[in-house]
N, C-alpha and C positions, 0 to 999 in steps of 0.2 A: 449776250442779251437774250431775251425771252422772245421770240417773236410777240407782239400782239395780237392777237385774235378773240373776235367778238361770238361767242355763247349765243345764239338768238333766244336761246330758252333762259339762259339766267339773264337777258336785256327782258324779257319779257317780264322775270317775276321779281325783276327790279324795280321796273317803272312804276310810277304809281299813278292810279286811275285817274281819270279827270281830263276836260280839252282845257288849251291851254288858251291866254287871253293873246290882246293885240297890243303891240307898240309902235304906233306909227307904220301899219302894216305887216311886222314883224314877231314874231317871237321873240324872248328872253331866257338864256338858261345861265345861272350863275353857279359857276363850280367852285367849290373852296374845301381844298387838301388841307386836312390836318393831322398835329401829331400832337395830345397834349394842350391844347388850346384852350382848355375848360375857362380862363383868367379873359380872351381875348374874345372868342367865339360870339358870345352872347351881345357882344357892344357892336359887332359887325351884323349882328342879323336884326338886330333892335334899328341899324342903321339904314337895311336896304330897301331902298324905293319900292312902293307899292304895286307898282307894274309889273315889276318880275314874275314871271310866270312860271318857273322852275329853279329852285333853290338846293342843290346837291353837294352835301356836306361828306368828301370822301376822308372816311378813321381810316389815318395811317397804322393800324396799332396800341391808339390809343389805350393810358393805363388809367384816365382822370374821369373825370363826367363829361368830355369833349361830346359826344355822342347822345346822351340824352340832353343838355342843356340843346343841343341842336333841334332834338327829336321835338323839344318844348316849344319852339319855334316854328314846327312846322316844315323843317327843310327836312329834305328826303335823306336818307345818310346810310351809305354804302360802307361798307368794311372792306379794307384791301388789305389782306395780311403782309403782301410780301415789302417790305420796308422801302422806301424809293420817290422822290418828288413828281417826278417821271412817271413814276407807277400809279402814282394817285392819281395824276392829271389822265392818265389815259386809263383807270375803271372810270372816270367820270363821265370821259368820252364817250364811251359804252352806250351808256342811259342817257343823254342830253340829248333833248328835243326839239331845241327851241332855233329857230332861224341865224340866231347872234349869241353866242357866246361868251360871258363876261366872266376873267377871270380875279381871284383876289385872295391875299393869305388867312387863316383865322387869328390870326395876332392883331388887329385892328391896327396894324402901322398903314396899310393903303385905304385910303376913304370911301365908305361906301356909298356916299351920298353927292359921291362925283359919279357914280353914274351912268346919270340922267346928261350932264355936261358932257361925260364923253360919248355917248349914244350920238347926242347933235353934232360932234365935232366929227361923228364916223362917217356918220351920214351926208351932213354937209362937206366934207372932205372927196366924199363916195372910194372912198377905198374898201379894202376886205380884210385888213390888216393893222391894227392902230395901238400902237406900245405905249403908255401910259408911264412916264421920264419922270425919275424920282428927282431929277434932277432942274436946276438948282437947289440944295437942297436946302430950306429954308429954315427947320427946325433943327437948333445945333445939337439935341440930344438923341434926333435922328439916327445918327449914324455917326461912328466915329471917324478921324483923321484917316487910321487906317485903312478900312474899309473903303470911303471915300476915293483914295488911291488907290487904290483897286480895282474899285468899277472902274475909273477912268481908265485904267491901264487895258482890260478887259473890254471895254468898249473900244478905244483906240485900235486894238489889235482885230477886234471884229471886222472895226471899219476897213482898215487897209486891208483885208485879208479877201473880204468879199469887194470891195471895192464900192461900200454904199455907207454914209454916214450913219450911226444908228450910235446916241448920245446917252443911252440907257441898256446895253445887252444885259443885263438883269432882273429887269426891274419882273415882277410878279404879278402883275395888271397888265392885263391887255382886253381888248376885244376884235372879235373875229367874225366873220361867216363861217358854219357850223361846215356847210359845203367844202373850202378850201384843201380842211385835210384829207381828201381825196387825192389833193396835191403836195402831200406831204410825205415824206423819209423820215420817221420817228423812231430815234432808236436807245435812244440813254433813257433808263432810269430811273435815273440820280436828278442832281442840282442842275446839271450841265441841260437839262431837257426847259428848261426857259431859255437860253441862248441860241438852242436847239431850233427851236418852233420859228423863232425871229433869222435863223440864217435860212430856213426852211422859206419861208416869206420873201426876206429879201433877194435871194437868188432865182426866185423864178417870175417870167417876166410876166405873166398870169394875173401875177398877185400884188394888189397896191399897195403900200404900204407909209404909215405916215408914224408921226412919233405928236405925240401932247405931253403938256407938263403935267404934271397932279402933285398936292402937297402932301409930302411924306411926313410921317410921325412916328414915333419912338411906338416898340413895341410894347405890348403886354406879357407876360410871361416869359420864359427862358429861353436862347436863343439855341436852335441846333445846328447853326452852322463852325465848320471849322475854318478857320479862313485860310491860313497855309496851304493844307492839305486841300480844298475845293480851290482856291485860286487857283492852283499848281495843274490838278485835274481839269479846269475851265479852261486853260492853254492850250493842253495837249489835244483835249477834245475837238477845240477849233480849228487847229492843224490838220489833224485827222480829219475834219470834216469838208476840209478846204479841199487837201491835196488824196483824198479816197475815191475812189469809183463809185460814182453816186447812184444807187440802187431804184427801181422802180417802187414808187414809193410802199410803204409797209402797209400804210393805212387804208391804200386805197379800197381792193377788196374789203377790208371789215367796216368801215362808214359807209360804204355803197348801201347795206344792211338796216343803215339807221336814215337814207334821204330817200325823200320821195324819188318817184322813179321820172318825174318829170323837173329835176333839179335842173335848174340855169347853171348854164358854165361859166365860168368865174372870168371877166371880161378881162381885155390886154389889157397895157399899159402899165405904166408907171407914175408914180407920186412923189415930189421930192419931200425931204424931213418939213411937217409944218410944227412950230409950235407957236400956237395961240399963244395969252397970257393962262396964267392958271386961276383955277376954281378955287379955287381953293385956296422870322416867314419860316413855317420856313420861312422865310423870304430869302430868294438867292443875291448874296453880297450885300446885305441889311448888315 
Protein backbone atom coordinates (compact mmCIF):
# COMPACT_ATOMS: atom_id res chain seq x y z
CA UNK A 1 0.00 0.00 0.00
CA UNK A 2 1.00 3.66 -0.78
CA UNK A 3 1.24 5.50 2.44
CA UNK A 4 -1.26 8.44 2.31
CA UNK A 5 0.14 11.64 2.61
CA UNK A 6 -1.44 15.13 2.11
CA UNK A 7 0.58 17.74 -0.47
CA UNK A 8 -0.55 21.15 1.55
CA UNK A 9 0.27 22.82 -1.81
CA UNK A 10 -1.81 20.57 -4.05
CA UNK A 11 -4.78 20.70 -0.99
CA UNK A 12 -4.24 24.34 -1.52
CA UNK A 13 -4.69 24.55 -5.34
CA UNK A 14 -7.31 22.09 -5.00
CA UNK A 15 -9.78 23.71 -2.90
CA UNK A 16 -11.86 26.11 -4.30
CA UNK A 17 -12.53 29.68 -3.21
CA UNK A 18 -15.48 30.64 -1.24
CA UNK A 19 -16.72 30.31 2.82
CA UNK A 20 -18.64 27.67 3.30
CA UNK A 21 -22.41 27.90 4.69
CA UNK A 22 -24.02 26.38 8.02
CA UNK A 23 -26.17 23.31 8.85
CA UNK A 24 -27.49 23.39 11.88
CA UNK A 25 -24.00 24.64 13.17
CA UNK A 26 -22.19 22.49 10.89
CA UNK A 27 -20.49 22.15 7.68
CA UNK A 28 -21.33 19.76 4.93
CA UNK A 29 -18.73 18.08 2.54
CA UNK A 30 -20.28 15.43 0.11
CA UNK A 31 -17.64 13.19 -1.48
CA UNK A 32 -18.53 11.00 -4.41
CA UNK A 33 -15.74 8.57 -6.16
CA UNK A 34 -16.35 7.79 -9.50
CA UNK A 35 -15.40 5.74 -12.48
CA UNK A 36 -17.42 6.07 -15.54
CA UNK A 37 -20.65 7.43 -14.09
CA UNK A 38 -21.51 9.74 -16.83
CA UNK A 39 -25.48 7.51 -16.95
CA UNK A 40 -25.77 8.04 -12.89
CA UNK A 41 -23.75 11.07 -11.84
CA UNK A 42 -25.94 13.81 -13.06
CA UNK A 43 -29.44 12.34 -11.24
CA UNK A 44 -27.24 12.24 -7.91
CA UNK A 45 -26.20 15.94 -8.02
CA UNK A 46 -29.69 17.18 -9.63
CA UNK A 47 -30.59 15.26 -6.27
CA UNK A 48 -28.46 16.82 -3.44
CA UNK A 49 -29.99 18.94 -0.91
CA UNK A 50 -29.37 22.57 -0.97
CA UNK A 51 -27.36 22.93 2.07
CA UNK A 52 -24.46 21.13 1.16
CA UNK A 53 -21.70 23.36 1.24
CA UNK A 54 -19.05 21.32 -0.67
CA UNK A 55 -19.66 18.80 -3.33
CA UNK A 56 -16.37 16.74 -4.45
CA UNK A 57 -16.67 14.60 -7.31
CA UNK A 58 -13.37 12.33 -7.23
CA UNK A 59 -12.59 10.81 -11.41
CA UNK A 60 -11.32 7.64 -10.74
CA UNK A 61 -9.83 7.62 -14.35
CA UNK A 62 -12.70 8.28 -16.00
CA UNK A 63 -13.04 7.63 -19.94
CA UNK A 64 -16.92 9.05 -20.38
CA UNK A 65 -18.20 12.76 -19.46
CA UNK A 66 -18.18 11.64 -15.75
CA UNK A 67 -16.19 14.78 -15.08
CA UNK A 68 -17.62 17.62 -17.00
CA UNK A 69 -21.39 16.59 -16.43
CA UNK A 70 -20.07 16.99 -12.77
CA UNK A 71 -18.18 20.10 -13.60
CA UNK A 72 -21.86 21.37 -15.08
CA UNK A 73 -23.16 21.04 -11.67
CA UNK A 74 -20.93 22.75 -10.06
CA UNK A 75 -19.18 20.20 -7.73
CA UNK A 76 -15.50 20.61 -7.46
CA UNK A 77 -13.87 17.40 -9.27
CA UNK A 78 -10.51 16.04 -8.52
CA UNK A 79 -8.69 13.48 -10.77
CA UNK A 80 -7.07 10.47 -9.01
CA UNK A 81 -5.19 8.65 -11.63
CA UNK A 82 -4.06 5.72 -9.64
CA UNK A 83 -7.12 3.27 -9.90
CA UNK A 84 -8.57 2.18 -6.29
CA UNK A 85 -12.10 2.87 -4.28
CA UNK A 86 -9.88 3.51 -1.28
CA UNK A 87 -7.94 5.75 -3.41
CA UNK A 88 -10.57 7.91 -4.49
CA UNK A 89 -12.11 8.29 -1.00
CA UNK A 90 -8.98 9.36 0.45
CA UNK A 91 -7.80 12.38 -2.59
CA UNK A 92 -11.22 13.51 -1.51
CA UNK A 93 -10.17 13.48 1.97
CA UNK A 94 -7.29 15.63 1.03
CA UNK A 95 -9.74 18.79 0.13
CA UNK A 96 -12.86 18.24 2.25
CA UNK A 97 -13.72 21.04 4.53
CA UNK A 98 -16.74 20.78 5.81
CA UNK A 99 -17.38 19.64 9.74
CA UNK A 100 -19.44 16.28 8.57
CA UNK A 101 -18.82 14.21 5.88
CA UNK A 102 -21.36 12.57 3.66
CA UNK A 103 -20.43 9.87 1.60
CA UNK A 104 -22.25 8.38 -1.59
CA UNK A 105 -21.63 6.39 -5.07
CA UNK A 106 -22.20 8.18 -8.66
CA UNK A 107 -24.41 5.43 -9.73
CA UNK A 108 -27.52 7.00 -8.13
CA UNK A 109 -28.30 3.50 -6.39
CA UNK A 110 -27.91 5.45 -2.58
CA UNK A 111 -30.48 8.40 -2.33
CA UNK A 112 -29.35 11.60 -2.22
CA UNK A 113 -32.23 13.27 -0.82
CA UNK A 114 -31.93 11.13 2.36
CA UNK A 115 -29.55 13.24 3.37
CA UNK A 116 -31.06 15.69 5.24
CA UNK A 117 -32.90 12.32 7.14
CA UNK A 118 -29.69 11.15 7.95
CA UNK A 119 -28.03 14.41 9.14
CA UNK A 120 -31.15 14.43 11.96
CA UNK A 121 -30.73 10.86 12.74
CA UNK A 122 -26.65 11.79 13.34
CA UNK A 123 -27.30 14.20 15.24
CA UNK A 124 -30.13 13.24 17.26
CA UNK A 125 -28.26 9.96 17.78
CA UNK A 126 -25.09 12.18 18.74
CA UNK A 127 -22.71 9.88 17.36
CA UNK A 128 -19.56 10.43 15.04
CA UNK A 129 -20.06 7.57 13.06
CA UNK A 130 -23.50 6.51 11.13
CA UNK A 131 -23.53 3.68 8.31
CA UNK A 132 -26.50 4.17 6.20
CA UNK A 133 -27.89 -0.12 5.87
CA UNK A 134 -28.95 -0.98 2.58
CA UNK A 135 -30.49 -3.30 4.13
CA UNK A 136 -33.75 -4.60 4.14
CA UNK A 137 -33.56 -4.42 1.02
CA UNK A 138 -36.77 -3.33 -0.47
CA UNK A 139 -36.17 -2.98 -4.24
CA UNK A 140 -35.97 -6.58 -5.73
CA UNK A 141 -33.84 -5.23 -8.68
CA UNK A 142 -31.54 -3.80 -6.14
CA UNK A 143 -29.37 -6.28 -5.77
CA UNK A 144 -29.30 -9.78 -6.67
CA UNK A 145 -29.91 -13.28 -4.66
CA UNK A 146 -26.23 -13.51 -4.89
CA UNK A 147 -24.93 -10.65 -3.69
CA UNK A 148 -27.47 -10.36 -1.01
CA UNK A 149 -25.70 -13.59 0.44
CA UNK A 150 -22.84 -11.97 0.43
CA UNK A 151 -23.23 -9.01 2.38
CA UNK A 152 -24.77 -11.09 4.91
CA UNK A 153 -21.99 -13.33 4.97
CA UNK A 154 -19.53 -10.27 4.95
CA UNK A 155 -21.33 -8.58 7.66
CA UNK A 156 -21.87 -11.61 9.91
CA UNK A 157 -18.13 -12.26 9.70
CA UNK A 158 -17.39 -8.54 10.57
CA UNK A 159 -19.77 -8.86 13.39
CA UNK A 160 -18.19 -11.77 15.26
CA UNK A 161 -14.77 -10.75 14.27
CA UNK A 162 -14.95 -7.33 16.04
CA UNK A 163 -17.40 -8.47 18.26
CA UNK A 164 -20.10 -5.36 17.56
CA UNK A 165 -23.19 -5.91 15.37
CA UNK A 166 -22.79 -3.89 12.16
CA UNK A 167 -25.94 -5.17 9.70
CA UNK A 168 -24.50 -3.56 6.45
CA UNK A 169 -20.27 -3.72 6.24
CA UNK A 170 -20.66 -2.42 2.73
CA UNK A 171 -22.93 -0.34 2.19
CA UNK A 172 -21.19 3.04 0.43
CA UNK A 173 -23.09 5.75 2.49
CA UNK A 174 -22.10 6.90 5.52
CA UNK A 175 -21.65 10.05 7.53
CA UNK A 176 -19.03 11.10 9.82
CA UNK A 177 -17.06 13.81 11.77
CA UNK A 178 -14.43 15.04 9.35
CA UNK A 179 -12.20 15.04 12.75
CA UNK A 180 -12.45 11.24 13.56
CA UNK A 181 -9.97 10.24 10.91
CA UNK A 182 -7.28 11.46 13.07
CA UNK A 183 -8.38 8.28 14.73
CA UNK A 184 -8.21 6.17 12.01
CA UNK A 185 -5.56 3.30 10.25
CA UNK A 186 -6.51 3.67 6.60
CA UNK A 187 -4.74 1.33 4.51
CA UNK A 188 -6.54 -0.48 1.44
CA UNK A 189 -7.19 1.00 -1.50
CA UNK A 190 -9.43 -1.07 -3.14
CA UNK A 191 -13.13 -2.19 -2.21
CA UNK A 192 -12.25 -3.51 1.12
CA UNK A 193 -11.50 0.36 2.25
CA UNK A 194 -15.60 0.88 2.99
CA UNK A 195 -15.40 -2.25 5.62
CA UNK A 196 -12.11 -0.68 6.42
CA UNK A 197 -13.37 2.84 7.71
CA UNK A 198 -16.50 0.98 9.73
CA UNK A 199 -14.00 -1.53 11.61
CA UNK A 200 -11.79 1.60 12.01
CA UNK A 201 -15.05 3.14 13.90
CA UNK A 202 -16.24 0.32 15.46
CA UNK A 203 -13.21 -0.85 17.39
CA UNK A 204 -12.34 2.25 18.88
CA UNK A 205 -14.02 3.25 21.92
CA UNK A 206 -13.73 7.07 21.02
CA UNK A 207 -16.01 6.73 18.29
CA UNK A 208 -19.83 6.23 18.31
CA UNK A 209 -21.28 4.53 16.06
CA UNK A 210 -24.71 3.65 15.00
CA UNK A 211 -26.28 2.04 11.66
CA UNK A 212 -29.83 3.54 9.81
CA UNK A 213 -31.76 2.03 7.16
CA UNK A 214 -31.78 3.97 3.70
CA UNK A 215 -33.60 2.67 0.55
CA UNK A 216 -31.50 1.21 -1.93
CA UNK A 217 -32.15 1.09 -5.74
CA UNK A 218 -30.82 -0.51 -8.63
CA UNK A 219 -28.09 1.22 -10.33
CA UNK A 220 -27.39 3.33 -13.31
CA UNK A 221 -24.66 2.16 -15.55
CA UNK A 222 -22.34 -0.81 -15.58
CA UNK A 223 -21.29 -2.49 -12.53
CA UNK A 224 -17.44 -2.80 -11.62
CA UNK A 225 -17.49 -5.07 -9.24
CA UNK A 226 -16.35 -8.61 -9.22
CA UNK A 227 -18.04 -10.48 -6.75
CA UNK A 228 -15.86 -13.87 -6.33
CA UNK A 229 -12.82 -12.29 -6.52
CA UNK A 230 -13.82 -8.87 -3.91
CA UNK A 231 -15.76 -11.18 -1.77
CA UNK A 232 -12.77 -13.58 -1.41
CA UNK A 233 -10.44 -10.46 -0.80
CA UNK A 234 -13.17 -8.75 1.81
CA UNK A 235 -12.39 -11.95 3.92
CA UNK A 236 -9.07 -12.11 3.98
CA UNK A 237 -8.76 -8.33 4.56
CA UNK A 238 -10.86 -8.72 7.76
CA UNK A 239 -8.82 -11.29 9.09
CA UNK A 240 -5.80 -9.43 8.45
CA UNK A 241 -7.25 -6.57 10.05
CA UNK A 242 -8.52 -8.44 13.10
CA UNK A 243 -5.72 -10.51 14.04
CA UNK A 244 -2.55 -7.65 12.58
CA UNK A 245 -0.62 -5.30 14.91
CA UNK A 246 -2.73 -2.30 14.63
CA UNK A 247 -0.55 0.61 13.48
CA UNK A 248 -0.70 4.34 14.77
CA UNK A 249 -3.16 5.46 12.85
CA UNK A 250 -1.97 6.58 9.07
CA UNK A 251 -4.15 9.47 8.95
CA UNK A 252 -3.43 11.13 11.69
CA UNK A 253 -0.46 13.37 10.79
CA UNK A 254 -2.08 14.32 7.34
CA UNK A 255 -5.82 15.53 8.50
CA UNK A 256 -4.10 17.26 11.36
CA UNK A 257 -3.32 19.63 8.06
CA UNK A 258 -6.74 19.91 7.14
CA UNK A 259 -8.56 20.78 11.03
CA UNK A 260 -8.53 23.68 12.72
CA UNK A 261 -6.10 23.72 15.48
CA UNK A 262 -8.68 24.07 17.96
CA UNK A 263 -10.56 20.73 16.90
CA UNK A 264 -12.68 19.04 19.88
CA UNK A 265 -11.75 15.44 20.57
CA UNK A 266 -14.06 13.06 19.62
CA UNK A 267 -15.99 12.14 22.97
CA UNK A 268 -16.11 8.46 24.69
CA UNK A 269 -18.52 6.09 24.55
CA UNK A 270 -20.46 3.93 22.81
CA UNK A 271 -23.86 3.54 20.80
CA UNK A 272 -25.56 0.46 20.28
CA UNK A 273 -26.96 -0.39 16.33
CA UNK A 274 -30.05 2.11 16.11
CA UNK A 275 -32.29 1.55 13.25
CA UNK A 276 -35.10 4.03 12.77
CA UNK A 277 -37.79 3.11 10.14
CA UNK A 278 -36.43 4.33 6.68
CA UNK A 279 -36.86 7.41 4.55
CA UNK A 280 -37.20 6.26 2.13
CA UNK A 281 -21.02 1.68 -6.93
CA UNK A 282 -18.88 1.31 -7.30
CA UNK A 283 -20.77 0.35 -4.73
CA UNK A 284 -19.11 -2.23 -2.57
CA UNK A 285 -21.23 -5.72 -2.63
CA UNK A 286 -24.14 -3.83 -4.81
Amino acid sequence: MIPFQIDASERAKDEPEGSLGVYKGHTITVIIPCLNEEQGIEQVLRRLPDFVDQIIVVDNGSTDRTAEIARSFGAHVIREEVRGYGRSYKKGFQVARGDIIVTLDGDHSYPPDAISYLLEAFFHLKVDFLNASRFPVRDPQAMSFKHKVGNVVLSLVMSLLFLRWVRDSQSGMWVFRREILNEMDLTDDGMAFSEEIKIEAIRNPRIRFAEISILYSSRLGESKLRPWRDGLYHLYFMFRKRFSRRRKPALASCTRELMPSTTASVQSSSLGVSEPSSSGSWAPGA
